[in-house]
C-alpha positions in Angstrom: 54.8 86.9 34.8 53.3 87.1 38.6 53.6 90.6 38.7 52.0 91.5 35.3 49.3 88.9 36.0 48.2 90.2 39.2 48.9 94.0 38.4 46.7 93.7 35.3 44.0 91.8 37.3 43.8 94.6 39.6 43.8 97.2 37.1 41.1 95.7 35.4 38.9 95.2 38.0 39.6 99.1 39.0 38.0 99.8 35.7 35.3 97.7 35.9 36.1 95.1 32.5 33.7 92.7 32.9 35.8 89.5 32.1 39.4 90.7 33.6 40.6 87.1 32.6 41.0 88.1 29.2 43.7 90.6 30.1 45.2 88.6 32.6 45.7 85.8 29.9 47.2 88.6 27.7 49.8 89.9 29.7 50.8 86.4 30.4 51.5 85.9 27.3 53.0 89.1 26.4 55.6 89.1 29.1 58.7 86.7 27.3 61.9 86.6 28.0 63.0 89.8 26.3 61.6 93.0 25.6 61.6 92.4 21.7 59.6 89.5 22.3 57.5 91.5 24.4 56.7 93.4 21.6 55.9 91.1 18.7 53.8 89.2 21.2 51.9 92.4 21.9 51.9 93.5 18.8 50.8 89.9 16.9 48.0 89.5 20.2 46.8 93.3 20.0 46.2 93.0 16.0 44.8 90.0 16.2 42.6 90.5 18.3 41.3 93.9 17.0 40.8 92.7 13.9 38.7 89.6 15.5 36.7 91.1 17.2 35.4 94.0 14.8 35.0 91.5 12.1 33.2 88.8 14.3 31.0 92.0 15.7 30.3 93.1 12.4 29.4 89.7 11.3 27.0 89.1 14.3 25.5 92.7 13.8 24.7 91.3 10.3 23.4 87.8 10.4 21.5 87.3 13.5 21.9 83.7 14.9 20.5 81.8 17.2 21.5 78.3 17.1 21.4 75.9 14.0 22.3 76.6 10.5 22.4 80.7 11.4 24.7 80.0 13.8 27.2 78.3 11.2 26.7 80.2 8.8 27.5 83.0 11.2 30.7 81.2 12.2 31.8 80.2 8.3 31.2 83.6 7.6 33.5 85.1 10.2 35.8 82.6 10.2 36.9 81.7 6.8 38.4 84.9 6.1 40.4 85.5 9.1 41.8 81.8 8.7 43.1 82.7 5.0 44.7 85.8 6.9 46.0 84.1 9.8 47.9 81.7 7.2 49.2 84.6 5.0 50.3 86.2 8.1 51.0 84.2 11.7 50.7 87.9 13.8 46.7 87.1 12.8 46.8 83.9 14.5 44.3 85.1 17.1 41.7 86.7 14.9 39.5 83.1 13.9 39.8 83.0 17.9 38.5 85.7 18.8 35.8 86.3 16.3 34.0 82.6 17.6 34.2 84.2 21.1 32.4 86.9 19.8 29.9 85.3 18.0 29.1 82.5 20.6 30.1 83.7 24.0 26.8 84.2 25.9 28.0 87.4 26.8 28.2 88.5 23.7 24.4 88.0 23.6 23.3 89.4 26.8 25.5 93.4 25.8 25.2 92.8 22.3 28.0 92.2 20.1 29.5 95.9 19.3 29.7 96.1 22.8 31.3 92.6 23.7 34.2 93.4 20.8 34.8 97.0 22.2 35.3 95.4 25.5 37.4 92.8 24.4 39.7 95.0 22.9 39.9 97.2 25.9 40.9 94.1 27.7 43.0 92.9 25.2 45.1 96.5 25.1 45.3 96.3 28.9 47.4 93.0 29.1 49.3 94.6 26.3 50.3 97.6 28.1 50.7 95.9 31.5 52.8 92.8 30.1 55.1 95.2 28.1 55.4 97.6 30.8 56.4 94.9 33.4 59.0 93.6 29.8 60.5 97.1 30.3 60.7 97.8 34.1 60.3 94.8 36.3 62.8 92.8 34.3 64.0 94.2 31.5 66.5 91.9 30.2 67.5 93.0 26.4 67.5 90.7 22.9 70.4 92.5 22.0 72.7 90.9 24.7 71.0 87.7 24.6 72.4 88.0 20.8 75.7 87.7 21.4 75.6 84.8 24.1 73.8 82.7 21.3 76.1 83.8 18.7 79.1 82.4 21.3 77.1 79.3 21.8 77.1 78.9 18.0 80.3 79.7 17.2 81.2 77.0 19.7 79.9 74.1 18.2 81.1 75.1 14.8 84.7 75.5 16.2 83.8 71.3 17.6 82.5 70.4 14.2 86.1 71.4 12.3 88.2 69.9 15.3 85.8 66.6 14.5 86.4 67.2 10.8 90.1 67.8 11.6 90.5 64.1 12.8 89.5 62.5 8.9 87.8 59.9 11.3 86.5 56.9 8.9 83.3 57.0 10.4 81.6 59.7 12.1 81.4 59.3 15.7 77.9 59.8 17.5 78.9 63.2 19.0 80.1 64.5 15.6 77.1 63.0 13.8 75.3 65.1 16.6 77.0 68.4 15.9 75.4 69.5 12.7 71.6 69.5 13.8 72.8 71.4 17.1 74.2 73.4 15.0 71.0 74.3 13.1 68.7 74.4 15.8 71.2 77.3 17.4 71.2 79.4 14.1 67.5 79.3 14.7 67.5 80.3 17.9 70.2 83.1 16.9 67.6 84.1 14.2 64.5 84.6 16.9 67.1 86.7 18.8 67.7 88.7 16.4 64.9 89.6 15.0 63.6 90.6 18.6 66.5 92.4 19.1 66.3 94.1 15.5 62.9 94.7 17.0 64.1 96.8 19.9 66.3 99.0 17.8 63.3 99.9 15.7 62.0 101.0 18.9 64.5 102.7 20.3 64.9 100.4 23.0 68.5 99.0 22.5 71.6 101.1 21.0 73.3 98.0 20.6 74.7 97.0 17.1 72.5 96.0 14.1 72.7 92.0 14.7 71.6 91.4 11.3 75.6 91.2 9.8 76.5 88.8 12.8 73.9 86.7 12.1 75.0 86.5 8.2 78.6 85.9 9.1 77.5 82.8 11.1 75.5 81.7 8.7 78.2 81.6 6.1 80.3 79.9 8.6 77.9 77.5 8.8 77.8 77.0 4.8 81.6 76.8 4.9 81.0 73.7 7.1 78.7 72.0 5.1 81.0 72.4 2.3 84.0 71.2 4.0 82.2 68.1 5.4 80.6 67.0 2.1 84.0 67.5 0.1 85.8 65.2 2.8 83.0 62.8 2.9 83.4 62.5 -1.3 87.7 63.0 -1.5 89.8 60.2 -2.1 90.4 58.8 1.4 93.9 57.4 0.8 94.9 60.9 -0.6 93.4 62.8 2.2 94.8 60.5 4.9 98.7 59.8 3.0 99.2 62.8 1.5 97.2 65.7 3.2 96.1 64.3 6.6 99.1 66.3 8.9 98.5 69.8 6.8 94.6 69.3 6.8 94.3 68.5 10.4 97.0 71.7 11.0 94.5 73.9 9.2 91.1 72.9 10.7 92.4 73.1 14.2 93.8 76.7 13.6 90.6 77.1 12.1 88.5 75.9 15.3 91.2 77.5 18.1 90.0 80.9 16.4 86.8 80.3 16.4 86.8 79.2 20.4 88.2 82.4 20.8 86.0 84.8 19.0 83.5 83.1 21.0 84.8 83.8 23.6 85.4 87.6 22.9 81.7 87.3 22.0 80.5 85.8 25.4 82.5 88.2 27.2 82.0 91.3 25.1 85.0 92.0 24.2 87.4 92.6 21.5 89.6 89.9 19.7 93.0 89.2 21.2 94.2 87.5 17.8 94.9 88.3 14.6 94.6 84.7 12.7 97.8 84.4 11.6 98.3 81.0 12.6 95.2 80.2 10.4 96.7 82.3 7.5 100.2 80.0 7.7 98.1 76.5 8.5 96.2 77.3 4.8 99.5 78.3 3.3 100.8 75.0 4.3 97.7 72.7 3.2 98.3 74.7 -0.2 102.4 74.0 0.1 101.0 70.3 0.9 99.3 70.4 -2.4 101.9 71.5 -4.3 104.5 68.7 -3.3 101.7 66.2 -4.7 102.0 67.7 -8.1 105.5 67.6 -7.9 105.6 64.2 -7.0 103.1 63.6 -9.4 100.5 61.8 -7.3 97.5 64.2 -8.9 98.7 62.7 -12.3 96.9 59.6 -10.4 93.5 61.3 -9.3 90.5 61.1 -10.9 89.5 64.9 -12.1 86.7 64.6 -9.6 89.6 63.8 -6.9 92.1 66.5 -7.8 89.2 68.8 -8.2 88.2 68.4 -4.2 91.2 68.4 -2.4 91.5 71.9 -4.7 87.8 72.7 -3.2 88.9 72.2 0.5 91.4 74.7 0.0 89.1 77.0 -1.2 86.7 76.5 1.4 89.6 76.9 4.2 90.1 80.6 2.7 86.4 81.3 2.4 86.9 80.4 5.8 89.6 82.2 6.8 88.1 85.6 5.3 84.7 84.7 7.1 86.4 84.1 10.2 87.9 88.1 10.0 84.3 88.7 9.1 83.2 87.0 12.7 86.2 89.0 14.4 84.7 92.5 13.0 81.2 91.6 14.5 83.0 90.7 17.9 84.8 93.6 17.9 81.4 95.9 17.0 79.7 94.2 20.1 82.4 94.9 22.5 82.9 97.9 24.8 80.6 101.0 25.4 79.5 100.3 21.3 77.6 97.5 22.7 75.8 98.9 26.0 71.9 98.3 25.7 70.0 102.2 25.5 
């Protein structure tokens, strides 16, 4: 940010802008993190403010105002419309701003407004150019491989949530009750990410992999959890920790070892060193578990509800399982020379 603050200071002063602190301010906020935030900044901050200040000029143009009610109606005028589009769309954001610079900036009186707006776009597409140019060579760091960090992150605490779910614990612990939020608030992040780094495919910045099917696999991951964790919070307890506690707790640790270690192929970009066959045989023996209840007759005790969930987890376990292979695909499209950054 120091270097495309002071190199846009000195390039608009060069040319002579007359407020230099508008482009400064831009490229600012234009330089993020990553070069497909870069982008959507500069693209959100660039629009918005084109479309500010050539509506606020034309509206000064039009109404002349000079304090009192032609000054708001001026300003109700200009602004009313570009608040309806700022809400439809959030790149428009900036627009209302801009236009109220235009119409009261003193300034903006003294060149006129035409020429106020024209130089506030100039300044505007400097800190654009500067911020995004300092995104792509000072230090370039790419969505894309931010992407894949996140998606380890996530994949962690999902692999915690099923070795907390593994334990049948009567009541949650504070950590585990903690899990699931954590757990949303790094899909989110993971969905910022990849949208910037969808972003720098479009532009030809990245040849990394689309990470729109990594993000869905996680998300259904996710889902999976929910399920599982509502159908043990609503299963017989007694059935669940007498008859199917040992294959249960079997399952959902295979179940969280592979998903520490697809997080870990993630993190370090490269491919999966398991197949999930302990995952396959821990479900084939919650099933098994299942099937010596009936032949015991123990489900001729459950409620319909009650057979009808511990039925459900196994489901769940193999939408899990094939969700899991899912993940291990993605890993495995992220990994090697496939995955360099263009």
């Amino acid at each position: 940010m120091t270097a495309a603050s002071l190199a846009t200071f000195l390039l608009a002063e060069s040319l002579g802008l007359p407020q230099a602190y508008w482009a400064v301010i831009t490229a600012l906020i234009v330089t993020q993190s990553s070069v497909g935030g870069s982008l959507k900044a500069a693209l959100d901050r660039f629009l918005g403010s084109v479309l500010g200040a050539c509506y606020g000029g034309a509206v000064a143009f039009a109404l002349p105002h000079h304090g009192g009610a032609s000054t708001l109606l001026a300003l109700v005028v200009a602004v009313a419309p570009l608040t309806f589009a700022a809400a439809v769309s959030a790149g428009f954001r900036i627009a209302p701003i801009t236009a109220i610079i235009v119409l009261l900036s003193t300034t903006g009186s003294t060149l006129g407004p035409l020429a106020f707006a024209l130089d506030r776009i100039l300044e505007i597409g400097l800190g654009c150019v500067i911020g995004l140019a300092v995104s792509l060579l000072v230090a370039p760091a790419r969505a894309a491989r931010a992407v894949t960090g996140q998606a380890a992150g996530l994949a962690r605490l999902l692999a915690s949530q099923l070795a907390a779910l593994a334990r049948l614990d009567v009541e949650e612990t504070p950590e585990a009750k903690a899990l699931p939020p954590a757990v949303r608030r790094s899909l989110s992040r993971l969905e910022t990410l990849a949208g910037e780094a969808a972003r720098e495919r479009r532009s030809r910045l990245s040849a990394a992999p689309d990470p729109d099917p990594l993000l869905r696999t996680l998300t259904r991951l996710r889902h999976d959890l929910v399920l599982l964790r509502r159908a043990i919070a609503e299963a017989d307890e007694d059935v669940l920790r007498v008859h199917l506690a040992e294959a249960w707790d079997r399952a959902a640790t295979a179940a969280a070892s592979r998903l520490r270690n697809l997080a870990d192929a993630l993190s370090a970009g490269r491919r999966p060193d398991r197949d999930g066959a302990d995952l396959v045989a821990a479900i084939a023996g919650y099933r098994e578990a299942i099937d010596g209840m009936r032949r015991r007759q123990v489900t001729r005790t459950l409620s319909t509800d009650g057979v009808g969930r511990i039925f459900w987890l196994a489901f769940t376990l193999e939408q899990l399982r094939r969700n899991l292979d899912d993940l291990a695909e993605r890993a495995a499209d992220f990994a090697g020379p496939a995955a360099s950054d263009g």
